[in-house]
C-alpha positions in Angstrom: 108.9 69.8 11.8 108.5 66.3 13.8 105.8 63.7 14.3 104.5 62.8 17.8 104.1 58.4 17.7 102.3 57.0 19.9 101.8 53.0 20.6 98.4 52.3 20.7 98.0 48.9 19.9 99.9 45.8 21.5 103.5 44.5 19.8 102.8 41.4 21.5 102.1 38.7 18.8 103.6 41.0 16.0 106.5 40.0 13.6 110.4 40.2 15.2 110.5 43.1 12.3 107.8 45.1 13.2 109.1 44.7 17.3 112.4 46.0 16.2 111.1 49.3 14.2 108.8 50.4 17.1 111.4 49.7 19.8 114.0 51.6 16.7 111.5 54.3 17.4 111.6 54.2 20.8 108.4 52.5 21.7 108.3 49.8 24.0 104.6 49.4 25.5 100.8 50.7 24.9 100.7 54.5 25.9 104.0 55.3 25.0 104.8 58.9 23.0 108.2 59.6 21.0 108.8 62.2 18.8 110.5 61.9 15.9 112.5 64.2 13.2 110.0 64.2 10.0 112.4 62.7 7.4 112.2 59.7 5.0 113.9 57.2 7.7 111.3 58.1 9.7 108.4 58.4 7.6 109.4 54.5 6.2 109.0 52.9 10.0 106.3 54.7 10.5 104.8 53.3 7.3 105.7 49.8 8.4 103.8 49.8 11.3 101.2 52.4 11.0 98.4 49.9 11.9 100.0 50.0 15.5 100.4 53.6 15.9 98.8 57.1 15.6 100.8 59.8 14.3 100.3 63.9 14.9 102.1 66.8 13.8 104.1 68.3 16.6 
């Protein structure tokens, strides 16, 4: 299984920490779509900045 991320809300503003896991993800501006191997490294960034991004089964 893997999780489809995408970026749906600004980085701009955000904490250096929370920049750093959503450009570790591969996200870098508003629209953009990575997907990801479901595992716990995953699941954690995803956790630390689930306010910016929606996530769907892939």
């Amino acid at each position: 299984m893997a999780k489809e991320i995408k970026l749906v809300k600004s980085l701009i503003g955000r904490k250096k920490d929370q920049i750093a896991t959503a450009q570790s993800l591969g996200l870098r501006k508003v629209g953009d779509i990575t997907t990801q191997p479901d595992n716990v490294q995953t699941n954690g960034k995803i956790n630390k900045i689930i306010h910016l991004v929606e996530v769907q089964e892939a």
